[in-house]
py3Dmol code that shows the C-alpha trace and the ligand (Angstrom):
import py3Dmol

protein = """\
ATOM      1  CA  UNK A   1      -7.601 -54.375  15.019  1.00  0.00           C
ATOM      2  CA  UNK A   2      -4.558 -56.588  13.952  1.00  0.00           C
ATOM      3  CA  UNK A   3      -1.695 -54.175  13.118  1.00  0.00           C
ATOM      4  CA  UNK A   4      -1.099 -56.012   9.856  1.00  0.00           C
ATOM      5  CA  UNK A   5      -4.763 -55.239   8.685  1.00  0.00           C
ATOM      6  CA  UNK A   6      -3.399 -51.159   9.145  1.00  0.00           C
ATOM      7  CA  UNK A   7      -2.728 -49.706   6.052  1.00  0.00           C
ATOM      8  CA  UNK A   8      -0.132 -46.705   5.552  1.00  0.00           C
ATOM      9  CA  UNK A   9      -0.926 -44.220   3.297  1.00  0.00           C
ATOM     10  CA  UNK A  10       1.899 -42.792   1.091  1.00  0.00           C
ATOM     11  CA  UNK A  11       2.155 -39.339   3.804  1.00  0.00           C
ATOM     12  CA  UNK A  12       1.250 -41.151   6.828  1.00  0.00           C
ATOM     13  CA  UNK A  13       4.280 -39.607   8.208  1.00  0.00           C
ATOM     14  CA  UNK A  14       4.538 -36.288   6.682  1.00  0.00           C
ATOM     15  CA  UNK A  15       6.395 -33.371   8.757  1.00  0.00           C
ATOM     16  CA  UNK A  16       6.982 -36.767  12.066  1.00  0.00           C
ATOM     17  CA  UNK A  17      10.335 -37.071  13.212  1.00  0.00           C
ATOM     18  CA  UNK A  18      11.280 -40.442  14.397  1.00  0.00           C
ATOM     19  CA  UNK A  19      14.288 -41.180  15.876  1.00  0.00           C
ATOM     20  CA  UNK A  20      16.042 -45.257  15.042  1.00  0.00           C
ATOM     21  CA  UNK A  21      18.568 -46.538  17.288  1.00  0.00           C
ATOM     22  CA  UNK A  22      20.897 -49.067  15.446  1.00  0.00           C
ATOM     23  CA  UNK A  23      19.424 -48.128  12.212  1.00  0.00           C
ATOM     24  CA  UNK A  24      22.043 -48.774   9.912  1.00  0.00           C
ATOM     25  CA  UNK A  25      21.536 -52.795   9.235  1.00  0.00           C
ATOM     26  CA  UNK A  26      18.639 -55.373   9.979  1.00  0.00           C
ATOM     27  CA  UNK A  27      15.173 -53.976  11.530  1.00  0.00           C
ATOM     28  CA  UNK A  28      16.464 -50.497  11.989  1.00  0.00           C
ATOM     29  CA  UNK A  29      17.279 -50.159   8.557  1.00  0.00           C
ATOM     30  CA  UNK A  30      14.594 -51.276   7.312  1.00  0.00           C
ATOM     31  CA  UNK A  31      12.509 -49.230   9.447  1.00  0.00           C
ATOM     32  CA  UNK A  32      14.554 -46.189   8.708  1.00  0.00           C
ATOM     33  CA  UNK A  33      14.341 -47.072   4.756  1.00  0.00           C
ATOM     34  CA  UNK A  34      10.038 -47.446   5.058  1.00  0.00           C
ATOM     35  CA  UNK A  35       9.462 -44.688   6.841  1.00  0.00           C
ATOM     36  CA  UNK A  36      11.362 -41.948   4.890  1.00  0.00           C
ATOM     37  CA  UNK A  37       9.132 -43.185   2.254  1.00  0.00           C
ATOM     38  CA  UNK A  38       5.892 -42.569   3.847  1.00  0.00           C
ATOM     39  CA  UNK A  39       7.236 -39.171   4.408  1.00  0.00           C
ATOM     40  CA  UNK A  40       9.269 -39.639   7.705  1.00  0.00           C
ATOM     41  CA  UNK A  41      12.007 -37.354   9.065  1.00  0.00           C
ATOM     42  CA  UNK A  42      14.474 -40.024  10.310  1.00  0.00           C
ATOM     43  CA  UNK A  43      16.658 -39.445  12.737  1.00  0.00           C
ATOM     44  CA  UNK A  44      19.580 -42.086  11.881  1.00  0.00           C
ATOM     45  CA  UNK A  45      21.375 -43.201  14.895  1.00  0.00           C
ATOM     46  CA  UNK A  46      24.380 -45.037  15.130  1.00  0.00           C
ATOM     47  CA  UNK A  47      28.121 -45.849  15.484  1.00  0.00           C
ATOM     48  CA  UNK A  48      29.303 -46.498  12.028  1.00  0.00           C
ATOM     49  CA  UNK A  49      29.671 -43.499  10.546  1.00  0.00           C
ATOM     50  CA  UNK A  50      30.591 -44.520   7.006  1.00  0.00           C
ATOM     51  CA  UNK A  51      27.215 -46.937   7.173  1.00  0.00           C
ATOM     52  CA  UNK A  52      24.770 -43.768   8.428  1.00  0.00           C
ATOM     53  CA  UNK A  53      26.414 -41.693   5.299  1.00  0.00           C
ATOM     54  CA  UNK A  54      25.350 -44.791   3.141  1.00  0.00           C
ATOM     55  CA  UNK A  55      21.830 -44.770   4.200  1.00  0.00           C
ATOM     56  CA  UNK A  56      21.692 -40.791   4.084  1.00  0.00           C
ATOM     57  CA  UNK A  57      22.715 -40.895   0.032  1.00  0.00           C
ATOM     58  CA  UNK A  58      20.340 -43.919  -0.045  1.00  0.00           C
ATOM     59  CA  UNK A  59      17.259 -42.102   1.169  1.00  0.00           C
ATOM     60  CA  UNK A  60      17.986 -38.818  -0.467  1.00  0.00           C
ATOM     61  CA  UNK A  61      18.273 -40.370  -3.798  1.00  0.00           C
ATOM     62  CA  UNK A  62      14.702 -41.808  -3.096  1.00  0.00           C
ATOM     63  CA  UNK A  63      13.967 -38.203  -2.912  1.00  0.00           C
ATOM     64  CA  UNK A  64      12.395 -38.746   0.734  1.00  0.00           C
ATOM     65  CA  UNK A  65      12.798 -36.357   3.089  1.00  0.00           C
ATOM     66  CA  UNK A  66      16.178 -35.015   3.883  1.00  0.00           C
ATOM     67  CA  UNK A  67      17.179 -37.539   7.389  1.00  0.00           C
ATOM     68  CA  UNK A  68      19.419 -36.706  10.277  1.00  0.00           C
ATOM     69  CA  UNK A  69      22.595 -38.339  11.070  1.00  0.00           C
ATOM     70  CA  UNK A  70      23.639 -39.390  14.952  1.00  0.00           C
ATOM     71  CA  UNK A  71      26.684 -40.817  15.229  1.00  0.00           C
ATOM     72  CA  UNK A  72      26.797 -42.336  18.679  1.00  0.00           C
ATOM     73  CA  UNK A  73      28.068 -45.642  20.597  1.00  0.00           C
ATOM     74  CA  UNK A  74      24.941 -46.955  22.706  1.00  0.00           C
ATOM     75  CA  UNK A  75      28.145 -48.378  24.376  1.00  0.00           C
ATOM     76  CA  UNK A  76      30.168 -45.463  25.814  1.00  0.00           C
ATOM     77  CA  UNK A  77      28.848 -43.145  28.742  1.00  0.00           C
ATOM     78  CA  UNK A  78      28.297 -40.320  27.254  1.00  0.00           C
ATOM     79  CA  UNK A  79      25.678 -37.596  29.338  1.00  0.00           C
ATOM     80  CA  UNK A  80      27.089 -34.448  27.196  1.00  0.00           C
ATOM     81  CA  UNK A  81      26.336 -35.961  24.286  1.00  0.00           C
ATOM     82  CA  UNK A  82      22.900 -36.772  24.920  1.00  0.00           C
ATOM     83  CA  UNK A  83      22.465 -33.541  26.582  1.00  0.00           C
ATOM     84  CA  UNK A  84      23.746 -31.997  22.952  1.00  0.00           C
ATOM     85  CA  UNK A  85      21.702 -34.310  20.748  1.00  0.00           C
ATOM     86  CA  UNK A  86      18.780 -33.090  22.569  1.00  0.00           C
ATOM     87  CA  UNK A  87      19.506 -29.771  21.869  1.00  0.00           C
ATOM     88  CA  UNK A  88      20.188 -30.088  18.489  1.00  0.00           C
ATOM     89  CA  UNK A  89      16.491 -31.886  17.925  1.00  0.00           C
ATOM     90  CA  UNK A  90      14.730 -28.993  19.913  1.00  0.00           C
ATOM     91  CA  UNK A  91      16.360 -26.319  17.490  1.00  0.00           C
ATOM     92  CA  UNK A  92      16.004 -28.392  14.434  1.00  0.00           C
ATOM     93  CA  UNK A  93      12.876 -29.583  14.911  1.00  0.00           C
ATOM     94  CA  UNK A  94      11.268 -28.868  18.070  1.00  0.00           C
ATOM     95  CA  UNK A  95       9.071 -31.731  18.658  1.00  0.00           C
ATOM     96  CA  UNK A  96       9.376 -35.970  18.537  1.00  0.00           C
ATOM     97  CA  UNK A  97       7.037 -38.117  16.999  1.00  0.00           C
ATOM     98  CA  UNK A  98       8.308 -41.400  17.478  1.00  0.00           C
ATOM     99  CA  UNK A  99      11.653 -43.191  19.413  1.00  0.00           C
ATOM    100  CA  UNK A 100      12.615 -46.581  18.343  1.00  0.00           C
ATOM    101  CA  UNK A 101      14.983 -48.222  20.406  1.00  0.00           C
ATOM    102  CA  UNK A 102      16.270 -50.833  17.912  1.00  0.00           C
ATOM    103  CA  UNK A 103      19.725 -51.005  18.667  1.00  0.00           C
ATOM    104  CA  UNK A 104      21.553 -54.181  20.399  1.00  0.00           C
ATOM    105  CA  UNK A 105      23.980 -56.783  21.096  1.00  0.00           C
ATOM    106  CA  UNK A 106      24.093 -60.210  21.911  1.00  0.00           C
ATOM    107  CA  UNK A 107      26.827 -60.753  23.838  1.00  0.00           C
ATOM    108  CA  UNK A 108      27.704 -64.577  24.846  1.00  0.00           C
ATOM    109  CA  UNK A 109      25.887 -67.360  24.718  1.00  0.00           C
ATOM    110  CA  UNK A 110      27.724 -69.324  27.425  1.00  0.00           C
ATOM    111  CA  UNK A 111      26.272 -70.855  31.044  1.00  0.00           C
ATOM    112  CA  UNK A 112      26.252 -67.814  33.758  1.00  0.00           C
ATOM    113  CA  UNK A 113      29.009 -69.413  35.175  1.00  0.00           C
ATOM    114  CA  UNK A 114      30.986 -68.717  32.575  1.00  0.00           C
ATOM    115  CA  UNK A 115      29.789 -65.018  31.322  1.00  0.00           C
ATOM    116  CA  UNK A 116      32.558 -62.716  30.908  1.00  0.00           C
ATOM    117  CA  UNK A 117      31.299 -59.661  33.533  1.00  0.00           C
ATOM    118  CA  UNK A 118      33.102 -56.919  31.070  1.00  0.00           C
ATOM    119  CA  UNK A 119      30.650 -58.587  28.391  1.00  0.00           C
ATOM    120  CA  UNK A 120      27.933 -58.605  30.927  1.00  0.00           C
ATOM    121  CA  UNK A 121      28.284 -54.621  31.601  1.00  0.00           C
ATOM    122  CA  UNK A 122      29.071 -54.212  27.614  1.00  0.00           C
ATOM    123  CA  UNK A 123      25.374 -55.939  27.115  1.00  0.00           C
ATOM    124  CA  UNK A 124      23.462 -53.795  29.985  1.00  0.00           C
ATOM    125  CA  UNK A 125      24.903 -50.387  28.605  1.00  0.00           C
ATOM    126  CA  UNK A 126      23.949 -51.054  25.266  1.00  0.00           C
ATOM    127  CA  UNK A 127      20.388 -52.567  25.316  1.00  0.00           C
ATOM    128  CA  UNK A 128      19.403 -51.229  28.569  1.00  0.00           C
ATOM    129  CA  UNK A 129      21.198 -48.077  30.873  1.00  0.00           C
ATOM    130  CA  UNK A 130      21.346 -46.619  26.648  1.00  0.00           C
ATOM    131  CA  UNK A 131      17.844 -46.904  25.633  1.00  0.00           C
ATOM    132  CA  UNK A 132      17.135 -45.352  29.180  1.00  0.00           C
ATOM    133  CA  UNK A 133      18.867 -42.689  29.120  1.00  0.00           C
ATOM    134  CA  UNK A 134      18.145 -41.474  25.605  1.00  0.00           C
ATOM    135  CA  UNK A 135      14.739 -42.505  27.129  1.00  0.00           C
ATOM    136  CA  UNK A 136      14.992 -39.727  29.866  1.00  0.00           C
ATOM    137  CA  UNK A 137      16.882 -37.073  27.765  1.00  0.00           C
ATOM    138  CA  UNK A 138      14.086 -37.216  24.920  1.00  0.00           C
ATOM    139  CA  UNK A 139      10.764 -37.705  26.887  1.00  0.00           C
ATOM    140  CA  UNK A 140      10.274 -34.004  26.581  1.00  0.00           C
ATOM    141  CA  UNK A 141      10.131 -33.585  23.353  1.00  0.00           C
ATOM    142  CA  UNK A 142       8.519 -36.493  23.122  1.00  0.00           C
ATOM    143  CA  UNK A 143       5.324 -34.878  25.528  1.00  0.00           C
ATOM    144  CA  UNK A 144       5.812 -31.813  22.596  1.00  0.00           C
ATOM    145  CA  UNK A 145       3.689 -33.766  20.277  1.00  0.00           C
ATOM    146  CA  UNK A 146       0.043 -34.237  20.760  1.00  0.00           C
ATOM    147  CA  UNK A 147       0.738 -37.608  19.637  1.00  0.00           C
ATOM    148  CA  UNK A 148       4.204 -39.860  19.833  1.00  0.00           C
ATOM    149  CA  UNK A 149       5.344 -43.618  20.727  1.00  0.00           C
ATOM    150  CA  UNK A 150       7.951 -44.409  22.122  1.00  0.00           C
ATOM    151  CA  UNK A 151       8.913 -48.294  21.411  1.00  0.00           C
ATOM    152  CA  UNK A 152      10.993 -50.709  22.960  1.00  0.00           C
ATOM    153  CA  UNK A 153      12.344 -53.514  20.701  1.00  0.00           C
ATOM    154  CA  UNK A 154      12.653 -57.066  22.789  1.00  0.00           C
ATOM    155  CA  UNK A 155      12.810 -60.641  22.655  1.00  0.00           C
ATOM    156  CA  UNK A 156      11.208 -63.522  23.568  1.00  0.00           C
ATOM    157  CA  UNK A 157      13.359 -64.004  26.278  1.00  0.00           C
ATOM    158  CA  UNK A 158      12.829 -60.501  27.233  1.00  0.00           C
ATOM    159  CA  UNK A 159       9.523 -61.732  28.735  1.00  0.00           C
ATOM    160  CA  UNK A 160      10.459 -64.892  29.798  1.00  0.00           C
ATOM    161  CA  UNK A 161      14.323 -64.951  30.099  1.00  0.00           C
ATOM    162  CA  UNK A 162      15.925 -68.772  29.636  1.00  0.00           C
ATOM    163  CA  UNK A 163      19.173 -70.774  29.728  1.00  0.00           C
ATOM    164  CA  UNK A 164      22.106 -69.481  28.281  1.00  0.00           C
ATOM    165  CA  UNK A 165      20.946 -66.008  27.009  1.00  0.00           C
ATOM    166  CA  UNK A 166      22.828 -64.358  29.625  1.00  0.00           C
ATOM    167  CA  UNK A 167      23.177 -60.883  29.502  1.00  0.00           C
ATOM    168  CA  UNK A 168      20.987 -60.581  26.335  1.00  0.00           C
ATOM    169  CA  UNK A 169      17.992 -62.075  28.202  1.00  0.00           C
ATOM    170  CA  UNK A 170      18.777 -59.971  31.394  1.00  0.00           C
ATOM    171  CA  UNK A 171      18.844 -56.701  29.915  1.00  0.00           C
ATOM    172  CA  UNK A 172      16.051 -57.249  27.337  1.00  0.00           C
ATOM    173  CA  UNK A 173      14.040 -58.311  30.965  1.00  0.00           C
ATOM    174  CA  UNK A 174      15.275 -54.884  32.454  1.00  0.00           C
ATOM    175  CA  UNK A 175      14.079 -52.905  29.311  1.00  0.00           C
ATOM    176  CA  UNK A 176      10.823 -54.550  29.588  1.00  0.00           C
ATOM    177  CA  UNK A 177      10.363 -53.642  33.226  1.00  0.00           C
ATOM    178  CA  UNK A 178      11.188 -50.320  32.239  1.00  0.00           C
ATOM    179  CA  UNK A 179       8.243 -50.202  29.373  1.00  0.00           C
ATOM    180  CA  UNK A 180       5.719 -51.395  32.050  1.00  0.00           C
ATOM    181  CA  UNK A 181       6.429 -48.634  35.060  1.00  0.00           C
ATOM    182  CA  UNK A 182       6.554 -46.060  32.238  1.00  0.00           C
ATOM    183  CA  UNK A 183       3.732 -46.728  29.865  1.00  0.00           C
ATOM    184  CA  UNK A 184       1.752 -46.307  33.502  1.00  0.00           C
ATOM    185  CA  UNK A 185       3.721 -43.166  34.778  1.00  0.00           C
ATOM    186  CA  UNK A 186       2.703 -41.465  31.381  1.00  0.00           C
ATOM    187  CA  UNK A 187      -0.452 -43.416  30.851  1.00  0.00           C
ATOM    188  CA  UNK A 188      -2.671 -40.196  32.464  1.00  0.00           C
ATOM    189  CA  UNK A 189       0.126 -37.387  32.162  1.00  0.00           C
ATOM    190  CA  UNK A 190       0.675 -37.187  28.683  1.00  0.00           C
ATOM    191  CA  UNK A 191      -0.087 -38.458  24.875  1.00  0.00           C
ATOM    192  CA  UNK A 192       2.999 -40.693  25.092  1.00  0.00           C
ATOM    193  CA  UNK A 193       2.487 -44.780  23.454  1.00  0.00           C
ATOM    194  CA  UNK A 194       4.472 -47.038  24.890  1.00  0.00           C
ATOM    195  CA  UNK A 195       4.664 -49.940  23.325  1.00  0.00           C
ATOM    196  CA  UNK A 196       7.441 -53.061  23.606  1.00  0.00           C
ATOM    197  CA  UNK A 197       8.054 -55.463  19.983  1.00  0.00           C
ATOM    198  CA  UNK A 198       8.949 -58.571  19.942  1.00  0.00           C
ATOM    199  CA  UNK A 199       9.852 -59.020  16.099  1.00  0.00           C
ATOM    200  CA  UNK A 200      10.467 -62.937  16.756  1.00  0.00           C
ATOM    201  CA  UNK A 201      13.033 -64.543  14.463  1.00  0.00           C
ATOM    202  CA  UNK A 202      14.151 -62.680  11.766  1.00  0.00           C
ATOM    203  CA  UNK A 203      16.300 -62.646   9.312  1.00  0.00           C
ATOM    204  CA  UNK A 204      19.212 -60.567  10.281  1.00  0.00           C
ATOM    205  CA  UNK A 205      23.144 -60.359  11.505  1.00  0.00           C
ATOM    206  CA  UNK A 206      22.064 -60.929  15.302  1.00  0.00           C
ATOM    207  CA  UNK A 207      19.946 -63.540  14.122  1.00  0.00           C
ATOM    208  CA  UNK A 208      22.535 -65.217  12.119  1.00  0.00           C
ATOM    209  CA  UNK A 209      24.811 -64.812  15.595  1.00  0.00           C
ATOM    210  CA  UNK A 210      22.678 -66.481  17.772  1.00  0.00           C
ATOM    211  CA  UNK A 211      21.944 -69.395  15.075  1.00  0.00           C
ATOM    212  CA  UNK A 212      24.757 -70.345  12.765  1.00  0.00           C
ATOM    213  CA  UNK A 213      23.516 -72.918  11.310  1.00  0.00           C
ATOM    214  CA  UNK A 214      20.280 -71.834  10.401  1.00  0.00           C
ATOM    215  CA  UNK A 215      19.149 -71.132   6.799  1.00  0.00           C
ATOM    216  CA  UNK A 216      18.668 -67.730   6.612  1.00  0.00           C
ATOM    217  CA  UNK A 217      16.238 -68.119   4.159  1.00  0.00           C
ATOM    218  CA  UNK A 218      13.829 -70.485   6.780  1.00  0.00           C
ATOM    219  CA  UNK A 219      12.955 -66.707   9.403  1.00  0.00           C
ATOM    220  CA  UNK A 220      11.447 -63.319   7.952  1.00  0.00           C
ATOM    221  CA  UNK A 221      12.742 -60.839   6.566  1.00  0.00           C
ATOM    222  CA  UNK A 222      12.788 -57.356   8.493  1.00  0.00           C
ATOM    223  CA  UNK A 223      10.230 -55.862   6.059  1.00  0.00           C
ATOM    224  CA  UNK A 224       7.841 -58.410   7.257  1.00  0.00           C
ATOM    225  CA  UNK A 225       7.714 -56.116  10.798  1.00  0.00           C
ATOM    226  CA  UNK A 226       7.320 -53.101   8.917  1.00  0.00           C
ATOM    227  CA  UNK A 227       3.376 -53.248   8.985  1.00  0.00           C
ATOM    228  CA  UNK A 228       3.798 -53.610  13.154  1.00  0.00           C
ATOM    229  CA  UNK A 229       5.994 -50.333  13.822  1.00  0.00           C
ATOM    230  CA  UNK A 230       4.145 -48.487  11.202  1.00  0.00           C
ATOM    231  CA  UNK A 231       0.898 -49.364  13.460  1.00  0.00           C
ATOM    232  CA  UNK A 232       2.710 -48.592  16.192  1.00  0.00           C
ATOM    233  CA  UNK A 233       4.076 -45.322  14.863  1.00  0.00           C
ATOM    234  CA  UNK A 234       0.756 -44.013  13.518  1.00  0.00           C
ATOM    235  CA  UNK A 235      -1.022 -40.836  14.276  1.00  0.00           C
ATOM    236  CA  UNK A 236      -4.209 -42.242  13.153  1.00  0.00           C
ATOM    237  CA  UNK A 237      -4.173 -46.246  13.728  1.00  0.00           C
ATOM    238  CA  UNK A 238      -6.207 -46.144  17.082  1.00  0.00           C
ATOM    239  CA  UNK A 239      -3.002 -48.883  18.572  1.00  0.00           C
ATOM    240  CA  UNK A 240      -3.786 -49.031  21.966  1.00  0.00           C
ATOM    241  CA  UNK A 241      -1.010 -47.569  24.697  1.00  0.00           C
ATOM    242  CA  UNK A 242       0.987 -49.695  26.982  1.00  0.00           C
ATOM    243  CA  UNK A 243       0.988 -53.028  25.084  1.00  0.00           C
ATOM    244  CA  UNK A 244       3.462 -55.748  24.096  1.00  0.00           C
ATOM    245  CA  UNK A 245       3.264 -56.900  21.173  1.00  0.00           C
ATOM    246  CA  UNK A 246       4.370 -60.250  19.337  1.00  0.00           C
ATOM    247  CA  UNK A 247       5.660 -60.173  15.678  1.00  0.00           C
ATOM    248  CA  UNK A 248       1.876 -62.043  14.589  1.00  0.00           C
ATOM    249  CA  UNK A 249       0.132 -59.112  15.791  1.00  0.00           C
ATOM    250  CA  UNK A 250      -0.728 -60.854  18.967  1.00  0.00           C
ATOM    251  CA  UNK A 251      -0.428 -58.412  21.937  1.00  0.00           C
ATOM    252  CA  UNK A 252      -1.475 -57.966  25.489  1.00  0.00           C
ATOM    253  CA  UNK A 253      -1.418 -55.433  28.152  1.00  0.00           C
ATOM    254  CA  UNK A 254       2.181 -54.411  29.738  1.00  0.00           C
ATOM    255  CA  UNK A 255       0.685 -54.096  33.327  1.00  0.00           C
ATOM    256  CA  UNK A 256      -0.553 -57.745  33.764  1.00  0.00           C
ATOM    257  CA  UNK A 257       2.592 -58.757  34.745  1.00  0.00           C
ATOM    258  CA  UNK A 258       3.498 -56.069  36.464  1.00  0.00           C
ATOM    259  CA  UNK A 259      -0.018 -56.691  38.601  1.00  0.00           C
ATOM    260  CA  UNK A 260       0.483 -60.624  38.969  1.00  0.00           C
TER     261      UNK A 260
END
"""
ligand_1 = """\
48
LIG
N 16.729 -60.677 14.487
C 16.016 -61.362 15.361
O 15.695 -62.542 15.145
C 15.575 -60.693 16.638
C 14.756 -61.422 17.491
C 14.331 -60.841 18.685
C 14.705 -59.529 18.963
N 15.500 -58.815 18.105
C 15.845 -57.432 18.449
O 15.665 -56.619 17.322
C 16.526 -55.482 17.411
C 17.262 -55.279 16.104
O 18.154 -56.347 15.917
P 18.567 -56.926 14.484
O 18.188 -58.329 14.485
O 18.102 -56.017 13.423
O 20.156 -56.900 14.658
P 21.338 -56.236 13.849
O 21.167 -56.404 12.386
O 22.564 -56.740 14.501
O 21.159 -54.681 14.152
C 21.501 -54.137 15.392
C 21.755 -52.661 15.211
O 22.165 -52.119 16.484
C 23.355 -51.368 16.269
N 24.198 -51.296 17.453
C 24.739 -52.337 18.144
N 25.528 -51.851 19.119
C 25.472 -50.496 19.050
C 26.076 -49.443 19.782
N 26.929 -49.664 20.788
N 25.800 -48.165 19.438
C 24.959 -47.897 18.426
N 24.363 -48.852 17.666
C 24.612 -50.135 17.993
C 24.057 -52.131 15.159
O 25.087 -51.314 14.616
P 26.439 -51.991 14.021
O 26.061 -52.396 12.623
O 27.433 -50.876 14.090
O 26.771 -53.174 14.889
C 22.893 -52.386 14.222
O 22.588 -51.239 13.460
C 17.427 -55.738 18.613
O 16.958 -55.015 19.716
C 17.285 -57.228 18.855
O 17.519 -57.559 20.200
C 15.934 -59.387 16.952
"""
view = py3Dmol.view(width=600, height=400)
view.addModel(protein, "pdb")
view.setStyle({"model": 0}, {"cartoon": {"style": "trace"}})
view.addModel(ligand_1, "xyz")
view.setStyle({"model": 1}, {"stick": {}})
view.zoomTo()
view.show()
């Protein structure tokens, strides 16, 4: 089935909790914003504080369920943290549906000669030793639901990295490998999805980073990956486990590479 040919229904996501990292601008927003209103539980996370209040009111006043807010920096070591935010999920709710990792930087675009190592280590701890260790902190409640996903956001040069993406491509590589060994450690041991996206050009402010002089206007908007991560996210949309999967729909199995 092509994800875009899945249709939502308006409670598709009653009574699921789904947790968005970097939801409050581009993809995660609009992620966060579609999936309160098919009746999501959001779990809001990010470091601007002021922004996660903003799409709180926002989502409220759509009279969608009531979201959480988790202010955190991807960016900062933080193990207590993580060991609270856990805690606070298991009281709260008791169970995970669905974990996005969304969130990330770009760092520089400059030859590897060049690339600042503090940006270097900036870039890994945010879009790769982060999403891993929320990754291990949340698996079990994760395993509490008889059905969850767990998805990794990438690039196209998170598959196959290339000149002067630096960190960006490296880390997005790591996360990938990361996808592959797990979506096979949990393949037979639980009812976890593993998925990886990569939402291709879009029209966002990482996307207007890495191109300056691009029309906006000329890439997608977020909304047009909605469909995907809805697919993705659904109880009842038969998406197959362990895949990566292109922002066309297109998709293939995560353990070919991993067996070439
Ligand atoms: N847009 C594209 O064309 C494109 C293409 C391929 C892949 N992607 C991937 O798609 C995902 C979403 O990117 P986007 O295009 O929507 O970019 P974006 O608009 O820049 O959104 C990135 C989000 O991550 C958050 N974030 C960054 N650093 C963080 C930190 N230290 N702690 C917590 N949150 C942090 C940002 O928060 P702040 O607002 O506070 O910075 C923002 O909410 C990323 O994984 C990106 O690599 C995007």
């Amino acid at each position: 089935m092509n994800p875009f040919s899945f249709k939502a229904e308006p409670n598709t996501f009653s009574g699921r909790v789904i947790l968005i990292t970097g939801a409050t601008s581009g993809i995660g927003r609009t992620l966060a914003l579609g999936l309160a209103q098919l009746g999501a539980t959001v779990l809001l996370l990010g470091r601007d504080v002021a922004a996660l209040e903003a799409l709180f009111d926002e989502i409220i006043g759509n009279h969608h369920p009531e979201p959480g807010i988790v202010p955190f920096d991807l960016s900062q070591d933080d193990p207590e943290r993580l060991t609270a935010l856990k805690q606070v999920i298991t009281e709260r709710y008791g169970v995970l549906h669905g974990l996005i990792h969304n969130a990330a930087i770009l760092g520089d675009r400059v030859p590897f000669e060049h690339y600042k190592t503090t940006t270097w280590a900036q870039v890994f701890k945010t879009n790769f030793e982060a999403p891993v260790a929320l990754t291990q902190t949340l698996l079990p409640l994760l395993r509490q639901s008889s059905d969850s996903a767990l998805i990794f956001t990438s690039s196209s040069v998170g598959y196959s990295p290339r000149a002067y993406w630096g960190a960006y491509a490296a880390s997005k590589y790591a996360l990938e490998g990361v996808a592959t060994l797990l979506s096979e450690e949990l393949e037979n041991t639980s009812e976890v999805r593993v998925s990886v996206v990569n939402p291709g050009a879009t029209r966002t402010k990482m996307r207007q980073a890495a191109f300056p002089s691009e029309d906006p206007d000329s890439v997608k908007p977020p909304e047009d990956l909605f469909a995907l991560y809805a697919y993705l996210l659904s109880p009842t949309s038969g998406a197959p486990r362990g895949h990566r999967f292109q922002s066309d729909g297109h998709h293939q199995p995560l353990k070919h590479r991993a067996n070439d």
